[in-house]
C-alpha positions in Angstrom: 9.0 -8.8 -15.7 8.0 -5.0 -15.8 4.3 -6.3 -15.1 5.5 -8.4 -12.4 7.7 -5.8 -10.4 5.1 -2.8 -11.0 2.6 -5.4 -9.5 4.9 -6.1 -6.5 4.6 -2.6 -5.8 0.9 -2.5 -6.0 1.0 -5.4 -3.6 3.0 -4.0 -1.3 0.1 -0.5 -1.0 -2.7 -2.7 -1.3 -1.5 -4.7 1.5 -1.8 -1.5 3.9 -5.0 -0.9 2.6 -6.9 -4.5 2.7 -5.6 -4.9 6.7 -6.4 -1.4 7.5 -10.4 -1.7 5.6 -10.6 -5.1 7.6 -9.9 -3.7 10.4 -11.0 -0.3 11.1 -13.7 -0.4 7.9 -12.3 2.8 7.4 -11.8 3.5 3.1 -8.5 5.9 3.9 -7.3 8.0 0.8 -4.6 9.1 2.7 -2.7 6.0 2.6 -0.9 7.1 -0.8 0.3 10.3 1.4 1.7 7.5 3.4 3.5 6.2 0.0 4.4 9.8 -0.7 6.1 10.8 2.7 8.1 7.3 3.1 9.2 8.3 -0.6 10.7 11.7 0.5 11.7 10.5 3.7 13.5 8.0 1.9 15.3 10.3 -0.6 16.4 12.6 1.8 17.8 10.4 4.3 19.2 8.0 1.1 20.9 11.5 0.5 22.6 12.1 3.3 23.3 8.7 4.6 22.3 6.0 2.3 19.6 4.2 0.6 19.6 1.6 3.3 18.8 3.6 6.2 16.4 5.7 3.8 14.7 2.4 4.0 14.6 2.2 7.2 13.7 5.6 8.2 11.3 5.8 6.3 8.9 3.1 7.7 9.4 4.2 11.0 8.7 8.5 10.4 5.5 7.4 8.2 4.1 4.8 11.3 4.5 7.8 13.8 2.3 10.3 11.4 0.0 7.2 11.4 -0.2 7.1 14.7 -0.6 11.0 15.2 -3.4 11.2 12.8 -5.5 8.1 14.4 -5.2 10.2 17.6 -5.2 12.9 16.5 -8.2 12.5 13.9 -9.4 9.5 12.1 -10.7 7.6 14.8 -13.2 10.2 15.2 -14.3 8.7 12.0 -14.2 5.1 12.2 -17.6 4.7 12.8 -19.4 7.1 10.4 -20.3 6.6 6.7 -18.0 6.0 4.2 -18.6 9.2 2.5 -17.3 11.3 5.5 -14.5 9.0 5.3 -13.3 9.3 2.0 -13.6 13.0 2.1 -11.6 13.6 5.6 -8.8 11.2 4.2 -8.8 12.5 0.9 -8.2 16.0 2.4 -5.4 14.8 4.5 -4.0 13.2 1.6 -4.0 16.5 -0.6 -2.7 18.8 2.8 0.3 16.1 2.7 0.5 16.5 -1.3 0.6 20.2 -1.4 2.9 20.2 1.9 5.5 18.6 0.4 5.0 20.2 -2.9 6.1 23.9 -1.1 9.1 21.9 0.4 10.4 19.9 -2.6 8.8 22.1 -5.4 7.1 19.8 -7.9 10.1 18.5 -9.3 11.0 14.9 -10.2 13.3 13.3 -8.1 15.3 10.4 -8.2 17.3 8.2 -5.8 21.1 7.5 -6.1 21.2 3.6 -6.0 24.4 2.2 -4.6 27.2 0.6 -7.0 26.4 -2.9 -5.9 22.8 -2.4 -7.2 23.4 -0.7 -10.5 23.8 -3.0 -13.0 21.7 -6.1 -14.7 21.5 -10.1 -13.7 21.6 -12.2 -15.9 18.2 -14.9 -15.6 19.1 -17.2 -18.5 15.9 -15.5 -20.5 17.1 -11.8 -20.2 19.3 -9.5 -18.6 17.3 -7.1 -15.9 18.3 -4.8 -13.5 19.6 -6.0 -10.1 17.9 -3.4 -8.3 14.1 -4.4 -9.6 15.0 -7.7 -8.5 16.3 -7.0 -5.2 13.2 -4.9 -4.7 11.1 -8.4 -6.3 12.5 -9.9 -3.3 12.1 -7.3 -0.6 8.3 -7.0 -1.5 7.8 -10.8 -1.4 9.0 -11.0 2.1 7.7 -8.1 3.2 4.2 -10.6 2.2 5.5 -13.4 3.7 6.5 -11.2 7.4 2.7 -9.5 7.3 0.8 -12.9 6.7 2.7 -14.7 9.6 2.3 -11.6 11.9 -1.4 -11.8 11.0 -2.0 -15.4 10.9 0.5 -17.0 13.3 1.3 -14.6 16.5 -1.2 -13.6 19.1 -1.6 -10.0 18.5 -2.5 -11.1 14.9 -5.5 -13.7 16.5 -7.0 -10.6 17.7 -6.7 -8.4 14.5 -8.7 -10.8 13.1 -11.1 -11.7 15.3 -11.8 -7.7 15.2 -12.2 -7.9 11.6 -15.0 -10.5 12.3 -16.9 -9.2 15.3 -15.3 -6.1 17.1 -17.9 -6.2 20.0 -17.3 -9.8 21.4 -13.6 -9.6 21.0 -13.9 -6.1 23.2 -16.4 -8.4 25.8 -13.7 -11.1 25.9 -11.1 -8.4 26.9 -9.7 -7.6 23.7 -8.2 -4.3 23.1 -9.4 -3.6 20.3 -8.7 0.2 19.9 -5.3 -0.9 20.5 -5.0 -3.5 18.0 -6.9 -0.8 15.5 -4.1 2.0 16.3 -1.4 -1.1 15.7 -2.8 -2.0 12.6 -3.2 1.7 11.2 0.4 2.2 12.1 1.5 -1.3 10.2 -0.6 0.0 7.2 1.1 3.1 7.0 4.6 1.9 7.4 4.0 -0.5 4.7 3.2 2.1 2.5 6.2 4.4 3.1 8.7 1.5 3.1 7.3 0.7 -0.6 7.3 4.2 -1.4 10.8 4.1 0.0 12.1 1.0 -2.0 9.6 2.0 -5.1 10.9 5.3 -5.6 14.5 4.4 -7.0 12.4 2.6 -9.7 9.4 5.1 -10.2 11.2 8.3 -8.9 9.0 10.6 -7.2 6.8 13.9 -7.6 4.2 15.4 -5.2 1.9 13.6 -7.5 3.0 10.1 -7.0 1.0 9.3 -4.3 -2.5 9.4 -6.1 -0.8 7.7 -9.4 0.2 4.3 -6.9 -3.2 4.9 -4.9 -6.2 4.8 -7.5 -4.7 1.4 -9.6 -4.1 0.3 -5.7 -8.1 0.9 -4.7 -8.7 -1.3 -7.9 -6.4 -4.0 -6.7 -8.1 -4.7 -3.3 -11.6 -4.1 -5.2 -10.5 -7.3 -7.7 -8.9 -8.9 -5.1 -11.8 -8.5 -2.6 -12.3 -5.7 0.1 -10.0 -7.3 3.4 -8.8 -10.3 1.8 -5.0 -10.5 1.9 -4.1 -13.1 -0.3 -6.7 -11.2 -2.9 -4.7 -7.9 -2.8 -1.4 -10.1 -3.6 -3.3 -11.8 -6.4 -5.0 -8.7 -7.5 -2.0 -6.7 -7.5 -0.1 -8.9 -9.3 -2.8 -9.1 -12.0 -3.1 -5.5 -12.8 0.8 -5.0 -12.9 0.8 -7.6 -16.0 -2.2 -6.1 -17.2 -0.7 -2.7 -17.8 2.2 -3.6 -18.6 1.2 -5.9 -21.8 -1.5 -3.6 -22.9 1.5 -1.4 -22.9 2.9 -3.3 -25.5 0.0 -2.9 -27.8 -1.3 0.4 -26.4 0.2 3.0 -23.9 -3.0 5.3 -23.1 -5.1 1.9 -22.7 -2.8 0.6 -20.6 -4.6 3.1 -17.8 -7.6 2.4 -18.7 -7.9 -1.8 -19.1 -7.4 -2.3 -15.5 -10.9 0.0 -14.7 -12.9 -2.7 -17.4 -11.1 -5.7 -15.5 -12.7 -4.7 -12.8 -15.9 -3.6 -14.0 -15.8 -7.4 -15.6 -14.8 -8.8 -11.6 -17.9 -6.8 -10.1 -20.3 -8.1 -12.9 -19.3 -11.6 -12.5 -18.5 -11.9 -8.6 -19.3 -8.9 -6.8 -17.5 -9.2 -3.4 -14.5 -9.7 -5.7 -12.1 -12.6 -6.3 -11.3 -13.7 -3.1 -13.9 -11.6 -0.6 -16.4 -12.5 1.0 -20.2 -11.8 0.7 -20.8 -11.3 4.4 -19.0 -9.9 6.8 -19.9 -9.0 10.5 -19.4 -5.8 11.7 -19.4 -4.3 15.0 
């Protein structure tokens, strides 16, 4: 069950991560800033007001940064190498890390959960704690909303049609840079409601965005660069990996999920569910 919640969480970042590479092609290391700011956003406001509307601040403050940096920078860099990418992203991400290390000090923090969340359920096999369920839940519809914004509304027809062949969908009238700007905002607000909702769990440091991020990079790698359903599946997998190597070893448990997907690569390259080929414009 640890496996399977730590997994949900690694769903949830991935899930920012695989739209937001399928779209844009950009490879952004800032996204666990994303899961860092939702995380304090989400503890001060869960502070002052509550946990619920630190969940849904937090969203919302981390989608505006999104869209002030896409302005602001990134899309400067959309279509360069991915080198230049990595490093402009990974320098907002550690700008954003060291930011909020001067404001909150690099102290753990932890969330006060409500009284109605406290406490265990009983599942017939074990007792577990309500709130790790509740978040279970949370991160399975969060899945469910992003797949049918994706695959069933409009807006979603041309997000993926961009991810196939951005020139013809800008020749059929598409707004593409648009649909990009939407679709980096989504990614981002992902991540900070996760961060958000993960945090009570997890609790938070200024370093907690890089320790979700790296295991999240090798989710979407197993799972297959812009493939949704392979960064659920992938996700999943690596949350039961460490968590029952755990049982056996605790240092291995960061390690096994590197040779799982060195083991992926060798035997299918473009990961579990990616593709081999995919158009770019």
């Amino acid at each position: 069950m640890d496996g399977f919640i730590r997994g949900l969480a690694y769903v949830g970042i991935a899930l920012g991560l695989t739209i937001v590479f399928g779209m844009l092609r950009l490879v952004n290391f800032a996204h666990g800033a994303f899961y860092l700011i939702g995380a304090y956003v989400g503890l001060v406001v869960s502070e002052h007001i509550g946990l619920l509307a630190g969940l849904i601040a937090a969203p919302i403050v981390v989608a505006l940064f999104a869209i002030l940096l896409d302005y602001g920078l990134l899309r400067r860099f959309y279509y360069r190498d991915p080198t230049s990418q990595i490093l402009i992203t990974f320098g907002v991400a550690l700008v954003v890390q060291e930011a909020l290390r001067l404001i909150f000090t690099g102290t753990t923090r932890t969330y006060a959960v409500p009284g109605w969340l406290q406490g265990s359920m009983n599942l017939g096999f074990t007792q577990y704690p309500t709130y790790r369920l509740v978040f279970a839940a949370g991160i399975i519809v969060l899945v469910l909303t992003v797949w049918f914004f994706i695959e069933r509304t409009n807006y979603g027809l041309i997000v993926r049609a961009g991810i196939r062949d951005r020139i013809m969908v800008q020749l059929l009238g598409g707004n593409v840079r648009q649909a990009s700007t939407v679709i980096f905002a989504l990614g981002g607000a992902i991540a900070g409601l996760v961060g958000a909702g993960a945090s009570p769990i997890y609790s938070v440091d200024p370093n907690t965005g890089f320790n979700f991020l790296v295991p999240s990079f090798v989710v979407i790698v197993i799972g297959g660069l812009g493939s949704f359903w392979g960064a659920v599946i992938g996700g999943l997998l690596v949350g039961e990996l460490q968590s029952l190597t755990t049982l056996i070893s605790a240092p291995a448990s960061d390690i096994v999920i590197y040779v799982a997907m060195a083991l992926v690569l060798l035997v299918r390259p473009s990961g579990l569910l990616g593709e081999s080929d995919v158009i770019r414009g």
